[in-house]
C-alpha positions as CSV (number, residue, x, y, z in Angstrom):
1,X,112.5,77.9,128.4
2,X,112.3,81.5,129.5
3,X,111.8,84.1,127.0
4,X,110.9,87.8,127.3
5,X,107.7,87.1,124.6
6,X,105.7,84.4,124.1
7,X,103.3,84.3,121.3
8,X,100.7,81.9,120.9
9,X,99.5,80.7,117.5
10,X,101.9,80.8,114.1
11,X,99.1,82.1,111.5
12,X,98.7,85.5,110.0
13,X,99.5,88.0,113.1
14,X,101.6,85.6,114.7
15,X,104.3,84.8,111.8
16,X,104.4,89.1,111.6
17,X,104.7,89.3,115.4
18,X,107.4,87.2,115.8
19,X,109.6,88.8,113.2
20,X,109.3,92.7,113.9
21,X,109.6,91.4,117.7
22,X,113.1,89.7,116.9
23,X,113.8,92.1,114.2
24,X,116.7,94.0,116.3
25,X,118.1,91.1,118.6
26,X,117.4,92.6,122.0
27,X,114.2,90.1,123.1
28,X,113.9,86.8,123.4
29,X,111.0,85.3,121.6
30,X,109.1,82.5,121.5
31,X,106.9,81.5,118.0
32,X,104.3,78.3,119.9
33,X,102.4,76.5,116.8
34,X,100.3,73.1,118.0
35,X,100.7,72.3,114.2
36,X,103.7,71.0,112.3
37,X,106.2,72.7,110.3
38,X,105.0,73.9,106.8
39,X,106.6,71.3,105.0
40,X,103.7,69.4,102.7
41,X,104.4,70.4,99.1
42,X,100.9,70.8,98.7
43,X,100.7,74.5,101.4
44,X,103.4,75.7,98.8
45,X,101.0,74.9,95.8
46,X,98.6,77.6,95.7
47,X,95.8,75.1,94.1
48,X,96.9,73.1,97.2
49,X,93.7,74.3,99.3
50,X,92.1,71.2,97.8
51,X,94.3,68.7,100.0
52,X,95.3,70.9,103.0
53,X,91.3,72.1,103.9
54,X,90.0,69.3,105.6
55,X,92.8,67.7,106.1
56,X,93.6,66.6,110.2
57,X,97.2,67.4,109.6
58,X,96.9,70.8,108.8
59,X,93.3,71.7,109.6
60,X,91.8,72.1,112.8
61,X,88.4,70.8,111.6
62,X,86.2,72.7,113.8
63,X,82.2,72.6,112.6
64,X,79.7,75.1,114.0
65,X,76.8,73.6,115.9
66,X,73.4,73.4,114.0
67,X,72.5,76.8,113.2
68,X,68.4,77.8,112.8
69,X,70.0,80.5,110.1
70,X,70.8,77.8,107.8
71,X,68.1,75.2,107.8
72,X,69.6,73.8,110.8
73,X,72.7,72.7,109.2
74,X,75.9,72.8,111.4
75,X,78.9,73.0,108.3
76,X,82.4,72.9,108.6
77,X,84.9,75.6,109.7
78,X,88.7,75.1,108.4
79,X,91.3,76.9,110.1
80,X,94.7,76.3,109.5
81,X,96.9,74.0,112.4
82,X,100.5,74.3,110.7
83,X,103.3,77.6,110.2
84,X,101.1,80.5,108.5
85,X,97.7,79.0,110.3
86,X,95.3,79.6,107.8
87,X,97.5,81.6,105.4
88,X,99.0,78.5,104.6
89,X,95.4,76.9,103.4
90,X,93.3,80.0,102.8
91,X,92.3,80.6,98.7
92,X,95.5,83.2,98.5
93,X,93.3,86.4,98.1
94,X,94.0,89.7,99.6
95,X,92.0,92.3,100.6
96,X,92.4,95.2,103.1
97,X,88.9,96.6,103.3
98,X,86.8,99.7,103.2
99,X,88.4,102.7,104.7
100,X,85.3,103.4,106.9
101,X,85.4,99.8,108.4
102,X,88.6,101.4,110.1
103,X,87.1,104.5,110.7
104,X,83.8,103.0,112.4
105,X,86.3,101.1,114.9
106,X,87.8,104.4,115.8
107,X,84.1,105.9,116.3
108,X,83.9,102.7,118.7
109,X,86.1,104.1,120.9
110,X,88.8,102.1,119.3
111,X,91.8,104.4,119.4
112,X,94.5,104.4,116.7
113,X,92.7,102.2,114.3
114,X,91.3,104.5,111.6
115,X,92.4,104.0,108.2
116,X,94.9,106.7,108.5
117,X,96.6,105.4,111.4
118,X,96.4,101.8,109.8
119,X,96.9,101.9,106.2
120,X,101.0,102.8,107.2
121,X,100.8,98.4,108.2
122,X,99.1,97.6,105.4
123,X,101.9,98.9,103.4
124,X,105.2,98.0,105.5
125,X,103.7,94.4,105.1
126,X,103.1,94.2,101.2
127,X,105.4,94.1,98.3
128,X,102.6,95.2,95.6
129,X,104.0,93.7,92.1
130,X,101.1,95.3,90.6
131,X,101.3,99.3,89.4
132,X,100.1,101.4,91.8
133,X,98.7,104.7,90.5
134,X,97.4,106.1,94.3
135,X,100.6,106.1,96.4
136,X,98.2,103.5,98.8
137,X,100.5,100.4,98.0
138,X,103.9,98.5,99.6
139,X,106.8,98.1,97.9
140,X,109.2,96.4,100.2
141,X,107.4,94.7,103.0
142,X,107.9,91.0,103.2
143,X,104.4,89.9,102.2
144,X,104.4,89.4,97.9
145,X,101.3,90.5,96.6
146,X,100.6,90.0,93.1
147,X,97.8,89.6,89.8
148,X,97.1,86.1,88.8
149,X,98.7,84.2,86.5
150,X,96.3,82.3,85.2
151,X,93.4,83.5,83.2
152,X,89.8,81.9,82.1
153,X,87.3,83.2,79.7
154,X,84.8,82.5,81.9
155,X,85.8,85.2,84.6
156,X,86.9,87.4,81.7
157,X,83.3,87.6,80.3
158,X,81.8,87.9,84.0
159,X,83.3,90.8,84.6
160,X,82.9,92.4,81.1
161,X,78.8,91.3,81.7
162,X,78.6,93.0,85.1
163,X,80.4,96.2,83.2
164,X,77.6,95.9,81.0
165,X,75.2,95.3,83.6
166,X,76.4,99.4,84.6
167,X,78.9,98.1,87.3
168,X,82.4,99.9,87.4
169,X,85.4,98.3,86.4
170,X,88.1,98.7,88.9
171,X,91.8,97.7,88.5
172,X,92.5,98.3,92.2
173,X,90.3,97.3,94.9
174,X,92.6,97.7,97.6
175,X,93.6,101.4,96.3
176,X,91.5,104.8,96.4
177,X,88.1,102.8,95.9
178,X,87.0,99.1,96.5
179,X,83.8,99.8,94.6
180,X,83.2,97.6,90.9
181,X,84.3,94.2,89.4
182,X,87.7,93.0,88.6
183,X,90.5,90.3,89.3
184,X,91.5,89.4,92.5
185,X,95.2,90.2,93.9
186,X,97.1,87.1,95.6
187,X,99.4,86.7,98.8
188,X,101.9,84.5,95.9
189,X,105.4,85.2,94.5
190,X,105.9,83.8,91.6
191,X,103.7,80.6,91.4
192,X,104.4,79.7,95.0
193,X,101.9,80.7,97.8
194,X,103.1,83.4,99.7
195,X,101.6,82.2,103.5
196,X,102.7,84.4,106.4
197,X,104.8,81.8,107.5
198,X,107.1,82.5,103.9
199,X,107.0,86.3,104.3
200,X,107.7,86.5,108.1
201,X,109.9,83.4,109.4
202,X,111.6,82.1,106.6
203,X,113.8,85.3,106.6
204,X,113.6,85.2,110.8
205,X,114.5,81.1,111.6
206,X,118.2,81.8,111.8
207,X,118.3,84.4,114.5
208,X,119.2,83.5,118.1
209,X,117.2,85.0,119.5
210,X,113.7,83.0,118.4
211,X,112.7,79.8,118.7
212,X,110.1,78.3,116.7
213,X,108.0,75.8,118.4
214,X,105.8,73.3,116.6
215,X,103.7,70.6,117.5
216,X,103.3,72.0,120.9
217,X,99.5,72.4,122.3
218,X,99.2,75.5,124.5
219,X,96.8,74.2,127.2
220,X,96.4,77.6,128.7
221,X,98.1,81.0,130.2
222,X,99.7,80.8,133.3
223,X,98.6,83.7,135.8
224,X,100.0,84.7,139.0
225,X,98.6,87.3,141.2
226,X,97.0,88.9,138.0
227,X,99.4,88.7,135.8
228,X,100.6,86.2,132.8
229,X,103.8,84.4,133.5
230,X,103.6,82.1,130.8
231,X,101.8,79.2,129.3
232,X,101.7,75.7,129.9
233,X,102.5,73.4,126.8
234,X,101.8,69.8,126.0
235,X,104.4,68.8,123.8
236,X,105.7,65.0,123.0
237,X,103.4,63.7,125.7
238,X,104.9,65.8,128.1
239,X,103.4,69.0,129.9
240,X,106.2,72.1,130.3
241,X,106.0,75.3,131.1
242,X,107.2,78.3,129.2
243,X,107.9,81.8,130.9
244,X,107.1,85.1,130.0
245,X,109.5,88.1,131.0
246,X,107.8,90.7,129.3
247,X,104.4,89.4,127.7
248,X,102.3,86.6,126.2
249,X,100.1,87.5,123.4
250,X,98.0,85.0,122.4
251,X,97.2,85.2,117.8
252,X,95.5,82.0,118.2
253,X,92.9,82.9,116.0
254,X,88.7,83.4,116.4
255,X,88.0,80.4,118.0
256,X,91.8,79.3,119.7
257,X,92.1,82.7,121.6
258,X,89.1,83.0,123.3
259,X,89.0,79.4,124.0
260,X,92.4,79.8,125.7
261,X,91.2,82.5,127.6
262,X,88.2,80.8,128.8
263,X,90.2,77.6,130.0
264,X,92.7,80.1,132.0
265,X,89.8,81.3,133.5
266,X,89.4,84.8,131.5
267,X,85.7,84.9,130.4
268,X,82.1,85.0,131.6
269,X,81.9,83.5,135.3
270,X,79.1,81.8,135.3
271,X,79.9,79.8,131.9
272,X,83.7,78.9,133.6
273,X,82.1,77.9,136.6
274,X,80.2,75.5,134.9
275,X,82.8,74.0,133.5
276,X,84.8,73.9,137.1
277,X,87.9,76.4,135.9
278,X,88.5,79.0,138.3
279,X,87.1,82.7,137.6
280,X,90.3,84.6,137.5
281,X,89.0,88.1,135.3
282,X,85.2,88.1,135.1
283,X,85.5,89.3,131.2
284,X,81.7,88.8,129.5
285,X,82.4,88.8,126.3
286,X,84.5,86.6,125.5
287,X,83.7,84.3,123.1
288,X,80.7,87.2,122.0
289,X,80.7,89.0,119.2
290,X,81.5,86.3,116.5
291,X,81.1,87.4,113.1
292,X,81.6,85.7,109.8
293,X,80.9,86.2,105.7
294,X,78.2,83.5,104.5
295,X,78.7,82.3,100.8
296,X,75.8,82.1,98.6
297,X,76.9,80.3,95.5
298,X,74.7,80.1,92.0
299,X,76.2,77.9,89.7
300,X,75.7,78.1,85.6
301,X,76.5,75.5,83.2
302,X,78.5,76.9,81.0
303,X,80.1,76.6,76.7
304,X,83.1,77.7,78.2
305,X,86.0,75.8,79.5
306,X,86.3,75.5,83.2
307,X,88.0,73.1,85.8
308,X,85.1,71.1,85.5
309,X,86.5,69.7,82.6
310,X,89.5,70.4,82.4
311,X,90.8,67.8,85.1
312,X,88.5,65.1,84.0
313,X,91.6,62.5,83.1
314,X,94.7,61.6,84.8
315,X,96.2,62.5,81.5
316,X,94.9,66.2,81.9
317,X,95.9,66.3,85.5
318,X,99.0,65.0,84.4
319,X,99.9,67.8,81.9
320,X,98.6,70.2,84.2
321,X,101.4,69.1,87.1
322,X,104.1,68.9,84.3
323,X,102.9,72.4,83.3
324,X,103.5,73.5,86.8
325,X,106.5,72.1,87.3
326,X,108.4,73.7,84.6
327,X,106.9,77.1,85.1
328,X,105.1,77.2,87.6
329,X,101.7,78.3,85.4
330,X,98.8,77.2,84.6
331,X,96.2,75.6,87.0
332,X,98.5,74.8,89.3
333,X,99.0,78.7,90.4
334,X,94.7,78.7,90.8
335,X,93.3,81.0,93.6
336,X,90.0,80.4,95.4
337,X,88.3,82.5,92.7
338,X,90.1,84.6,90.2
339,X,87.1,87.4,89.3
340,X,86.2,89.3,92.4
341,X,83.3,92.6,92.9
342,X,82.3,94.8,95.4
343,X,78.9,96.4,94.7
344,X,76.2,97.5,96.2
345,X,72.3,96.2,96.3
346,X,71.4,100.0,96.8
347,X,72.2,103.1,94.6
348,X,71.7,105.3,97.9
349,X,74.3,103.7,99.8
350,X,77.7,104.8,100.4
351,X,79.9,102.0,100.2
352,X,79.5,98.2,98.8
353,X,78.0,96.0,100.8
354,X,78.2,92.9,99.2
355,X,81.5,91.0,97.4
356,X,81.4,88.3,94.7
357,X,84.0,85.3,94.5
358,X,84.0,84.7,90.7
359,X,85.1,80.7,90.5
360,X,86.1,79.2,87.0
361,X,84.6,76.1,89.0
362,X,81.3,74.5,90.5
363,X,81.2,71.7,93.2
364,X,77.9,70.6,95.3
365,X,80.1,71.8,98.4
366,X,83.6,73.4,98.1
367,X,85.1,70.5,99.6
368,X,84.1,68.3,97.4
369,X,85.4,67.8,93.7
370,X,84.1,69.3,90.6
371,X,81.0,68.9,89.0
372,X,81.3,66.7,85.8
373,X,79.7,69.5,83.9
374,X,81.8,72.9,82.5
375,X,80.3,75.8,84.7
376,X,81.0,78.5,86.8
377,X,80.6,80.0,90.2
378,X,79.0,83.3,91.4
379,X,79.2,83.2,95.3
380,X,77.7,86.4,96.7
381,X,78.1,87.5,100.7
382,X,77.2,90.6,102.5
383,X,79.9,92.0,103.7
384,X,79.0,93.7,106.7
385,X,76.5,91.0,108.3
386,X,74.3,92.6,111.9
387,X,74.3,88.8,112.9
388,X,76.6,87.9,115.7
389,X,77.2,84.5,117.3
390,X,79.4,83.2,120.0
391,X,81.6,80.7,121.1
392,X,81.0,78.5,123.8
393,X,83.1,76.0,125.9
394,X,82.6,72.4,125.4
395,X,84.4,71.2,128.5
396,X,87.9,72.4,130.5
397,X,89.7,70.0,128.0
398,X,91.8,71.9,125.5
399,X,91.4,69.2,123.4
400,X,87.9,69.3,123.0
401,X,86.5,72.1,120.1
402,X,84.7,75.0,122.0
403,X,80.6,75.1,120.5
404,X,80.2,77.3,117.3
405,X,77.3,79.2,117.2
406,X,77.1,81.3,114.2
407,X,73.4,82.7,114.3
408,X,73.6,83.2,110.6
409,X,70.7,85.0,108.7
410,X,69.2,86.6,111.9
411,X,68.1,89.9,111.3
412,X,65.7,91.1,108.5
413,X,68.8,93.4,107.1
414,X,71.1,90.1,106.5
415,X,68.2,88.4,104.8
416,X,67.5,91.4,102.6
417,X,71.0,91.4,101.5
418,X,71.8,88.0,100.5
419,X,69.0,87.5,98.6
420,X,69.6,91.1,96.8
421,X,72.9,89.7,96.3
422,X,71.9,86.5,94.8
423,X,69.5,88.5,92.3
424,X,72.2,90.8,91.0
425,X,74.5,87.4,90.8
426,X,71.5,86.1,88.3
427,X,70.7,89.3,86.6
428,X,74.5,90.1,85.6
429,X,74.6,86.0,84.2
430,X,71.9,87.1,82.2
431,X,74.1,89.9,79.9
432,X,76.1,89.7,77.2
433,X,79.5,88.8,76.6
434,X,78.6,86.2,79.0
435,X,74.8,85.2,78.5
436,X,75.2,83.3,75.3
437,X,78.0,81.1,77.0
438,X,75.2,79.6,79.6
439,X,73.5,76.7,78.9
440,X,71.1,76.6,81.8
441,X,71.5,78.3,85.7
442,X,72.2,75.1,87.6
443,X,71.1,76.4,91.2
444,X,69.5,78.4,92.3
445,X,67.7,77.0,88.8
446,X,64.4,77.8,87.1
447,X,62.3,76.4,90.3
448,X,63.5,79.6,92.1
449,X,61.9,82.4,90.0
450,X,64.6,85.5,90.3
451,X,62.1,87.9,92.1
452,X,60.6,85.3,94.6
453,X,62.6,87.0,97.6
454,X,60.9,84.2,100.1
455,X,62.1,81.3,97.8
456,X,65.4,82.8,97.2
457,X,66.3,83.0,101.1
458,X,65.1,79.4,100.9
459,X,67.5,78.8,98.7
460,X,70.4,80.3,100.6
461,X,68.9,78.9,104.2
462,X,69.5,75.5,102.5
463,X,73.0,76.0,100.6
464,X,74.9,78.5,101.6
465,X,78.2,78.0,103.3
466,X,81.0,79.8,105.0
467,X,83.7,81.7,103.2
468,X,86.1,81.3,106.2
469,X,86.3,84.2,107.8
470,X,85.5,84.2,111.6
471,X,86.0,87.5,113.5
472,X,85.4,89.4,116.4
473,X,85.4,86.8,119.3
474,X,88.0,89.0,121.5
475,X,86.6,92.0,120.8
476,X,88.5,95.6,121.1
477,X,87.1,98.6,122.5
478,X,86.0,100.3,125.6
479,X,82.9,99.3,126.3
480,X,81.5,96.5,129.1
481,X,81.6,93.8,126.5
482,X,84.9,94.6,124.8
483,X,87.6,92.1,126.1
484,X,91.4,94.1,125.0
485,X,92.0,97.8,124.9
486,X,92.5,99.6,122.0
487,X,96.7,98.9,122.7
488,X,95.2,94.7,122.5
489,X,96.1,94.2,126.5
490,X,93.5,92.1,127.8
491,X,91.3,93.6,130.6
492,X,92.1,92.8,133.9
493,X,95.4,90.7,133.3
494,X,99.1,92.3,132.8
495,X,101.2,91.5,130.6
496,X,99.0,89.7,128.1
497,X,97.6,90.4,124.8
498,X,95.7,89.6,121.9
499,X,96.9,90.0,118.2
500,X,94.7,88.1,115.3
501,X,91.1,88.7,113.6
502,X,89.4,87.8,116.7
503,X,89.8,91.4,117.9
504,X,87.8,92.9,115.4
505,X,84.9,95.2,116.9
506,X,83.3,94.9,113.5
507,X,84.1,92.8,111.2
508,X,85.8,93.9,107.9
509,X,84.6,94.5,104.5
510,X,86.1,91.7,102.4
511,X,88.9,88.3,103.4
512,X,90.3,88.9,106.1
513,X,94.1,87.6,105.7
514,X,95.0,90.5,104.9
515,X,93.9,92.3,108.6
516,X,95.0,90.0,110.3
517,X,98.7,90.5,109.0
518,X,98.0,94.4,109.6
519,X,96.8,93.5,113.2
520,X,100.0,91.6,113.7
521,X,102.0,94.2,112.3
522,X,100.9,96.9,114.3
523,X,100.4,95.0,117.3
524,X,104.6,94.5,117.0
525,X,104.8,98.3,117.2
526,X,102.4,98.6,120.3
527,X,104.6,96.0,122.1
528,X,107.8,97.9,121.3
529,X,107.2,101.2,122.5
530,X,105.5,99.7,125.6
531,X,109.0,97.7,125.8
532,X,111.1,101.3,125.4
């Protein structure tokens, strides 16, 4: 059990670590995943979200801790536990960001992570299906990134209403210009998800030279005289240990990496203390820093046909399946949300800073099933939020979920822009092709008059919910509280890295999936040349 890498965590970065780090056969590497394999038909499915969120099996099932931002509500955070992490439950959509998110981490100190130096990742991980007209696109990375194949009228007349409304139409989000509405592109080859764990190790399992390891908790790093040897595994009841030759890099995720760092003793000293784990890098902020997109989500009854209705029988859910099974169409291939826009709440601003998720569906909570009336959702988030949490330890059990403390809504700015957000969400429902199709705005509804601003953050206190997109908690950069180097190498401990979304100085305008691949991918390249 001696390899020369050992990475920590199969999701996003991980999968595209472990490939470009095997690619040419001379390293030994080790893939460590406490989940199981990818095999429930339903990760494959990209409607499957409904079973595999929530779900034990697959799910890690953290929830935040009541949070004063939301009404004191603590809400559930899914993160994926299987091969692909949450690319294997997340809603499939991709989306790379604002250029200037990359070039405000370089202003951060953060060294070769502009959009010039980044954008090269982006495209050796995608294969874009879609025409690209900018020259900003993939064409032969292992990642399949494609339109929809499924349509609604719904969406359709949303994003015709919020042309209307004098918002741009934009074919490409992820090209030249993320500004205006549109459809959403998917991580999806054919009707099949397209998870990290399809793009980067199916191709990868038969090499020699990696072993894939599943079902095996990672209790913490192993450090010797300031300097990671390996980690320490539970695995079929029994504790192991796994050595490192070259490096661990731990692409655990937001809330698994700096909780491993913490129980190895890489954090704030006073809080390991506490907890009786022994101080071995005195690194504040970990844990600090944690960002995430909160989901505001009107709802509208609608004319139109939507899920709603449209899986009210077991003989329409039937058809649907057999639909799907012979060509892999139809509701089966469903995103998250299909109609997607990035606008802003100000004219005088110089990039959007707010992002709709345009669902052909309504439900009291997105775990739960549909309403039993047709209608649609708007949700609306800011996407560059000033509110920061952390994460705290629980215990010195790995077993037991660190504290979530998202501190959502907590500066006048955030406040300002949801319920902006929410009024633009209602004022672009209210034009035509799509106004005559409403029967009646179901929430916020008529008791929240559109410009009551203190009613309307209320309203979002009360309801809103997380879009799944926790960030930052590891941060990069070169100042006290920053916890890797702009190369990912945590600070004060060799031979050990970082490699997911929790690196993130700031976090990034729009889902994050698609970052988090990038961050694996060039992550591989900062490993290699270190290696030659």
């Amino acid at each position: 059990m001696r390899f020369d890498y050992v990475i920590v965590g199969a999701g996003s970065a991980g999968c595209a670590l472990a490939n470009r780090l095997s690619e040419d056969g001379r390293y030994r590497v080790a893939l460590i995943e406490a989940g199981p394999r990818d095999t429930s038909p339903w990760i494959h499915i990209p409607v499957g979200y409904f079973r595999t969120m929530g779900n034990p099996k697959m799910d890690w099932c953290y929830e935040t801790q009541e949070d004063a931002g939301i009404a004191n509500r603590a809400i559930p955070w899914p993160r994926g536990r299987v091969l692909g992490g949450s690319s294997s439950i997340n809603g499939l959509l991709y989306v790379r960001g604002q250029a200037q998110d990359y070039n405000g981490w370089a202003q951060m100190g953060c060294t070769g992570w502009s959009w010039s130096d980044v954008l090269p990742y982006f495209k050796r991980s995608e294969t874009w299906e879609g025409v690209d007209q900018t020259g900003l696109r993939g064409k032969s990375g292992p990642l399949s990134v494609q339109n929809s194949r499924l349509t609604r009228d719904v969406v359709d007349k949303w994003v015709d209403a919020a042309v209307d409304a004098g918002y741009k139409r934009n074919p490409d989000y992820n090209g030249a210009d993320q500004e205006g509405v549109g459809y959403f592109q998917l991580t999806m080859k054919g009707g099949r998800r397209c998870s990290s764990a399809a793009a980067y190790l199916a191709p990868a399992r038969t090499r020699k030279n990696l072993s894939i390891i599943t079902d095996a908790q990672v209790e913490k790093v192993v450090i010797a005289e300031g300097r990671a040897t390996g980690v320490q595994i539970r695995r079929h009841q029994r504790v192991e240990t796994i050595s490192a030759n070259a490096e661990v890099i731990l692409s655990a995720g937001a809330i698994g990496s700096p909780q491993l760092l913490m129980l190895s003793g890489i954090g704030a000293g006073g809080e390991l203390s506490a907890h009786g784990i022994e101080v071995l890098s005195d690194l504040p902020g970990v844990g600090k820093n944690l960002q995430d997109h909160l989901q505001a989500r009107p709802v509208f009854k609608t004319t139109l046909s939507t899920v709603n209705t449209e899986i009210n029988s077991y003989l329409k859910k039937g058809l649907i399946a057999a639909k799907y099974a012979f060509t892999q169409r139809g509701p089966m291939t469903m995103a998250a949300s299909l109609g997607t826009g990035f606008l802003k709440t100000e004219a005088h601003l110089e990039t959007p800073d707010i992002q709709f998720h345009i669902q052909p569906w309504s439900a009291l909570k997105p775990a739960d099933g549909p309403h039993k009336f047709s209608a649609f959702t708007a949700s609306v988030l800011q996407l560059r939020p000033e509110s920061a949490g952390h994460l705290t330890l629980s215990s010195a059990n790995i077993d037991d979920h660190p504290e979530i403390h998202p501190n959502y809504l907590s500066t006048d700015t955030d406040c300002r822009t949801i319920v902006k957000g929410i009024q633009i969400a209602r004022r672009i429902a209210q034009s035509e092709p799509l106004k005559s199709h409403i029967t009646e705005e179901y929430a916020p509804g008529v008791g929240v008059a559109l410009e009551d601003e203190v009613a309307t953050l209320e309203w979002a206190r009360q309801t809103s919910v997380t879009i799944y997109h926790p960030t930052g908690t590891c941060k990069m950069g070169i100042d006290p509280m920053a916890v890797v180097d702009p190369s990912l190498k945590v600070k004060g401990i060799r031979g050990l890295r970082v490699a997911d979304a929790s690196i993130m100085p700031r976090i990034v305008s729009g889902n994050t999936n698609a970052p988090a691949i990038m961050i694996g991918e060039k992550a591989s390249q900062l490993v290699l040349e270190d290696a030659s």
